[in-house]
C-alpha positions, 0 to 999 in steps of 0.5 A, a space after each residue: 482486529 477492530 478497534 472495540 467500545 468499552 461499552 459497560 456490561 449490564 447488571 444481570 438480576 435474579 429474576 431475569 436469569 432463569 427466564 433467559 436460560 433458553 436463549 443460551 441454547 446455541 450460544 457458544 456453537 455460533 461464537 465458536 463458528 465464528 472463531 473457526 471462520 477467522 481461524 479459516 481465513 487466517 484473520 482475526 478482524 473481530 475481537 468476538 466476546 469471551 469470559 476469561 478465569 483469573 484468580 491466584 494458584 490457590 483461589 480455587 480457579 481449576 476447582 471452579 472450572 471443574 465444578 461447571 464442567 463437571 469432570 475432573 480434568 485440569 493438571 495439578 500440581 505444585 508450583 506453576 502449572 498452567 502455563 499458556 491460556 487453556 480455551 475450554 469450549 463446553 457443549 451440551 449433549 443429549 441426556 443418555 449420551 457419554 461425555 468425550 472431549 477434543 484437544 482441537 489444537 493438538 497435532 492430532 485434532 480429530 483424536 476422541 478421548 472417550 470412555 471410563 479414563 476420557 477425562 484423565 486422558 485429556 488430563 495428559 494430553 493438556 500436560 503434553 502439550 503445554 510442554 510442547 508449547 512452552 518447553 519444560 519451564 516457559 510460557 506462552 500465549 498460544 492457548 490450548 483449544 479443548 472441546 468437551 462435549 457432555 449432557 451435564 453442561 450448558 453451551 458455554 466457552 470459558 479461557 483459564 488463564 496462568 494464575 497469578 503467583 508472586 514469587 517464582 519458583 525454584 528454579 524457575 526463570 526470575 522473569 517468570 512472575 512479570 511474564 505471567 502478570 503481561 499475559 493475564 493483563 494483555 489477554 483481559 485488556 481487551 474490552 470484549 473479555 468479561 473477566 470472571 474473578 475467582 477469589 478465595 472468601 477466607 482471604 483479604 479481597 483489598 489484596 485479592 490477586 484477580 481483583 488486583 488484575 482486574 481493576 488494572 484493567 477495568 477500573 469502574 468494575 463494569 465487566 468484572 464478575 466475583 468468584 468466592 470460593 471456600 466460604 466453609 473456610 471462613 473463620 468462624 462468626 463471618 460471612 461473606 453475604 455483605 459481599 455478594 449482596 455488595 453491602 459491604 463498604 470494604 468491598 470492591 464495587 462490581 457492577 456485575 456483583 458477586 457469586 458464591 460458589 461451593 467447589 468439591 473437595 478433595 474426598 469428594 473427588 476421591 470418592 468419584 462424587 457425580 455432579 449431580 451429587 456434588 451440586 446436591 451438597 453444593 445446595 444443601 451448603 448454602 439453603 442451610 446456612 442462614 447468611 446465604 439461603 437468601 440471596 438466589 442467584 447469588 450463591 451456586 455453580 448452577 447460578 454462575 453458570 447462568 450468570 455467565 452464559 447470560 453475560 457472554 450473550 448480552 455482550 454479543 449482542 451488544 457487538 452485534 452490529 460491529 460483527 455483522 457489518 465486519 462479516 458482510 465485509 469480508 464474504 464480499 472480500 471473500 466473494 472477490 478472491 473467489 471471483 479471482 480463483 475460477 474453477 477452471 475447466 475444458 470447457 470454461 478455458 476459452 471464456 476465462 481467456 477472454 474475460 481476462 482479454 477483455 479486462 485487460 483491454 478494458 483497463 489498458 485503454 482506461 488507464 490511458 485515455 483517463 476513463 478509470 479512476 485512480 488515485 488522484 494524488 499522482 499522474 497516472 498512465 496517459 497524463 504521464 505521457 502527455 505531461 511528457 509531450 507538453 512539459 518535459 519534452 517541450 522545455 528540453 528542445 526549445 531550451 537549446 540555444 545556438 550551441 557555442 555561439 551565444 557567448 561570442 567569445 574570442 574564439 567563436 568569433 574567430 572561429 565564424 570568421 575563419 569559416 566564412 573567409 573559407 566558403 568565399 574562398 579565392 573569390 571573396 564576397 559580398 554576401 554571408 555564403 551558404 555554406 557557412 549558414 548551412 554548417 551552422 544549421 547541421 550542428 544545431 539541429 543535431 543537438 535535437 536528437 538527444 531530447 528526442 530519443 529520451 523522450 521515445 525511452 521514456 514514453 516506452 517506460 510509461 507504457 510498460 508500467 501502464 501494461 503492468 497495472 493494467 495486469 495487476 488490475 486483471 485478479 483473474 490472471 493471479 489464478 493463471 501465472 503462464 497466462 500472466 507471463 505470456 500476456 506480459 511477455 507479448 506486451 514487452 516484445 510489441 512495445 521494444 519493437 514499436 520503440 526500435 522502429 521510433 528510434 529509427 524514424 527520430 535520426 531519421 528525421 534528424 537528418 532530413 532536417 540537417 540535410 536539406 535547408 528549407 530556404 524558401 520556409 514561408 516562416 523564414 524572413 531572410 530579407 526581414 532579419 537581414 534588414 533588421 541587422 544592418 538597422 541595428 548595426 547603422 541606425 535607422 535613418 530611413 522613415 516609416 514610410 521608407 521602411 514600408 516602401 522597402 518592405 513592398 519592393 522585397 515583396 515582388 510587387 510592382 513599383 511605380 517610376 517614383 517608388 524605384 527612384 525612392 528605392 534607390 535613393 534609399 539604398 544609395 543612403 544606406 551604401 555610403 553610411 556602410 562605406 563610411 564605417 568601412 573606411 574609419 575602420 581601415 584607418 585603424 592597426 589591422 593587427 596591435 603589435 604585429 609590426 613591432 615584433 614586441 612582446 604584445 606581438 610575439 603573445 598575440 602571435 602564440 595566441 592566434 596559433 593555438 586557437 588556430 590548432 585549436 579550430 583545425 585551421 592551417 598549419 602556416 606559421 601565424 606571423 607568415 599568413 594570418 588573419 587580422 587579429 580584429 574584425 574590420 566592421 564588414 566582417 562582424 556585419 557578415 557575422 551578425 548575419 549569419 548568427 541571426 538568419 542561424 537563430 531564426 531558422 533553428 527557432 522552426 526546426 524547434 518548432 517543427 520539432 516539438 509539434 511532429 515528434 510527440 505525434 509520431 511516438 504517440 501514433 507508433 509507441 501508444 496507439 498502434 501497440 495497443 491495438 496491436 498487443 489486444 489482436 495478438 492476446 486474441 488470437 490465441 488458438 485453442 492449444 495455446 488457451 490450455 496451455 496458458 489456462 492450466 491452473 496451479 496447485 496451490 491455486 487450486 488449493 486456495 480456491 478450495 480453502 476460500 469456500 471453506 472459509 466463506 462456508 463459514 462466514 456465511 453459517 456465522 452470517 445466518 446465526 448472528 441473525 438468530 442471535 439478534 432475534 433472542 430476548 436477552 433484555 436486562 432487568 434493574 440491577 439485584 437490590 441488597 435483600 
């Protein structure tokens, strides 16, 4: 429930009591409408006011009861008797008319107890219930609901909570006297409840049970009234009129005062002594006594009663604007549920279908193209998919590197080495082959096929959560669960086809790019890469100019007789610098230890054979035919080559990669399904409308208790309205007579 102000009640003096008893009429009836709306709607999102009875067994608590209803009607008995919270709901009826009551909580709520024995009836049946409730000994605080409707009371609701008992009774459950305490205090803890303190006038009020439980709860006294009952008890030469006058300094200090009141006793009660009679005695008691005939409002149940209706309306209206705020909430939440819960007809299938068509529509492509706001703690929907295309799938692709080639180990180099000698075969060459290149270029674009079908799944995923918010969006589709189950049913097989037909076009494209080398890629510098290895591997002797000269003849453009003499020149420069390197690297062993036939050898020998094994290479003994153990400088040139033209063109096919794929997904995997999913939920014929349109049970049945509910809210609505208009203004606190 809301959260509640300790606001303090107001003082209610003499003088305003009788002026405002017309603005009680119609109190309780709107409390109670209020409390019939929440329990309608199964919430109770407002602590609505209420006066609750606390006071010892012996106080005299049901006698006060009784007194203001006028009937004799609560269970007695000894030990604990009252044991859940029993909400007594007086109505007034026309004078002439009989009394009856209503025990709205029973399992029988519509039963009318009426007639000579109504009230003795009610009697049993609060007995049996509480034992329903409770079982033979326990407690609850499930409260009993009673209705009482007579010409003899005023419109008043009044909670008689368990009394207050020290010492539990035989055979009763030793935790019994704290359980009783956590329930009176729990229910008046809540700064809405006026607490009415019934304590006994012949008794110590410095240990008064309800005082105790009040001032635990409301400290500063500021919505506690005092009950005195049995003054006549009193000893004789005492009064309680420095109390009600709150004269006395021993006193507690309430800031709603006290009030005496006079109960009927128990001959009264035998002798079936009317109200009317009861209340004669009553005020015959207190204007002939000279302590009390002088305090007003201070002294009759007739006062406490007013004094009452008074408090519970000066406390609705001070929660007024709470209430009311609250109650517009919840007919627009009710409003909306009611929106969602259509009355659904033959002729308004059709429409309902395409307003939830339209919606859904609405929402899907919102929450992919970023028109519907969402909560902006997260990515949502289309962000998502993009944040995959340029983070996530963008880091995985160019993230690959030339796979088993970066390191250069022993191996690999053997390996490129082995691969080149095989594509020159018996012919040899001078240039790195084509077929070499080629094999390395397959391996590495291969490995782009991986990333490429886990951004197609998760794309797919994205897609699917997006249909299932754009769904949950659609409240219409919570009334038409085949409606839901079809829409979601058509949405999956639109979007796993459209992912299949993805996945094929990925290891399409994959293989196209393995297949064929684009040499002749306007992005492919051969000659320039080619260029830049041999500078790296030789140095850079020739000039900027040289560079440039060699740069415009690679181009195609015509020379003129001494640019080809410079060309030549140059090249003629760069062939004996590689030839030079060529000869010292003959100089040296072509294999350390293979001549010996030592231990060095024999392992270099082993080595060589398993690596061979190793890479598929020729079964032939390594100490028949072999390759030399060391690279001669021509080799790792033919390497450095290769590597480099692989690098270079594998860095396009990254390139390419990230640029096409995301479009493609995005074109096959987001726009086309979505087009396609709207046309396939709209063309839906007729029949298939019905079929899906057809509302269930339950809904049917809910849309029926959210009228009842918001029937209610709107009935509340309209009386706090009349409640705020009613003059109930406080005069200066009752000053001591």
């Amino acid at each position: 429930g809301r959260k509640m102000t300790s606001t303090p009640f107001p003082s209610v003096p003499a003088g305003n009591v009788d002026s405002a008893e017309g603005a009680m009429d119609g109190l309780v009836p709107i409390i109670n409408k209020l409390r019939d709306a929440f329990v309608a709607m199964k919430d109770s999102p407002i602590d609505l006011p209420r006066i609750a009875v606390v006071g010892s067994q012996s106080a005299g608590k049901s006698s006060v009861l009784e007194n203001i209803v006028g009937q004799t009607f609560l269970p007695r008995g000894s030990g604990i008797v009252t044991r859940c919270p029993c909400e007594i709901r007086m109505h007034a009826l026309p004078a002439g008319q009989a009394a009856y009551g209503l025990v709205a909580s029973a399992q029988d709520p519509s039963t009318r107890y009426e007639g000579p024995h109504a009230f003795g009836a009610i009697r049993d049946k609060i007995e049996s219930e509480t034992a329903r409730l409770c079982g033979a000994r326990g407690l609850t605080d499930r409260p009993i609901l009673l209705d009482i409707y007579s010409p003899d009371v005023v419109d008043l609701t009044l909670v008689d909570l368990p009394g207050a008992v020290r010492v539990a009774a035989e055979g009763q459950d030793p935790r019994t006297v704290a359980q009783i305490q956590e329930m009176i205090e729990g229910y008046i803890r809540n700064p809405n409840v006026i607490i009415l303190a019934v304590n006994a006038a012949n008794t110590d009020l410095a240990n008064s049970d309800a005082i105790a439980f009040s001032r635990a709860v409301d400290p500063r006294g500021e919505r506690t009234l005092g009950v005195l009952t049995k003054l006549d008890l009193m000893d004789e030469g005492t009064d309680a009129r420095g109390i009600l006058a709150q004269a006395d300094p021993d006193a507690p200090k309430l800031k709603l005062g006290y009030v005496a009141v006079m109960n009927r006793s128990q001959k009264d009660t035998l002798d079936r002594k009317t109200l009317a009679e009861a209340r004669g005695k009553e005020a015959a008691y207190f204007s002939a006594h000279p302590a009390y005939r002088t305090l007003g409002s201070a002294v009759g149940t007739e006062n406490l009663v007013k004094r009452c209706t008074m408090l519970l309306m000066q406390a609705i209206q001070r929660e007024l604007p709470g209430i009311d705020a609250k109650l517009k909430d919840l007919i627009k939440e009710k409003d909306e549920e009611l929106l969602a819960l259509p009355d659904v007809s033959p002729e308004t299938m059709r429409i309902h279908y395409q307003e939830i068509v339209r919606r859904f529509e609405t929402n899907f492509s919102g929450m992919l193209e970023g028109s519907i706001r969402l909560d902006d703690s997260q990515l949502h929907g289309g962000a998502r998919i993009a944040n995959l295309f340029e983070y996530d799938f963008q880091d995985a692709v160019m993230g690959l590197q030339v796979q088993g080639l970066e390191s250069m180990d022993e191996l690999t180099s053997m390996r490129i080495r082995t691969m080149i000698k095989n594509r020159q075969g018996l012919s040899g060459g001078l240039y790195v082959p084509n077929d070499a290149f080629h094999t390395l270029v397959k391996e590495q674009v291969g490995m782009t096929e991986e990333p490429c079908l886990v951004l197609a799944r998760d794309v797919l995923a994205e897609m699917q959560a997006v249909q299932r918010s754009a769904t949950d969006a659609v409240k219409l589709l919570n009334s038409f669960p085949q409606a839901r189950a079809a829409l979601t049913r058509t949405c999956n097989e639109i979007l796993s086809s459209s992912h299949a037909e993805v996945v094929k076009y990925l290891r399409t494209h994959v293989k196209m790019n393995q297949l064929r080398i684009s040499y002749g890629h306007p992005d492919f510098h051969k000659e320039r890469i080619l260029f830049e290895v041999e500078q790296r591997r030789y140095g850079n002797e020739d000039s900027e100019e040289d560079v440039a000269l060699l740069t415009k003849a690679r181009s195609g453009v015509d020379l003129t007789v001494d640019e080809r003499h410079r060309v030549r020149d140059i090249s003629s420069r760069r062939a004996r610098a590689q030839l030079e390197e060529q000869r010292s690297a003959a100089q040296e062993p072509r294999s350390r230890g293979a001549a010996s036939g030592g231990a060095s050898g024999a392992a270099s020998a082993s080595y060589l054979s398993q690596a061979s094994a190793r890479m598929g290479l020729s079964s032939t003994p390594a100490n028949k035919i072999r390759m030399a153990e060391q690279a001669s400088a021509k080799e790792e040139l033919e390497i450095e080559k290769l590597l480099a033209l692989t690098r270079a063109y594998f860095h396009l096919v990254q390139k390419q990669v990230v640029d096409l794929v995301p479009k493609y997904i995005q074109l096959i995997l987001v726009e086309e399904p979505k087009e396609k999913i709207v046309k396939a939920i709209g063309a839906m014929t007729d029949q298939q409308v019905a079929t899906l349109m057809a509302p269930s049970a339950d809904v049917t049945a809910k849309r029926a208790e959210t009228l009842a509910g918001l029937a209610k809210l709107r009935e509340a609505e309209a009386m706090i309205y009349e409640v705020s208009r009613m003059d109930t203004q406080p005069a200066p606190p009752l000053a001591a007579p």
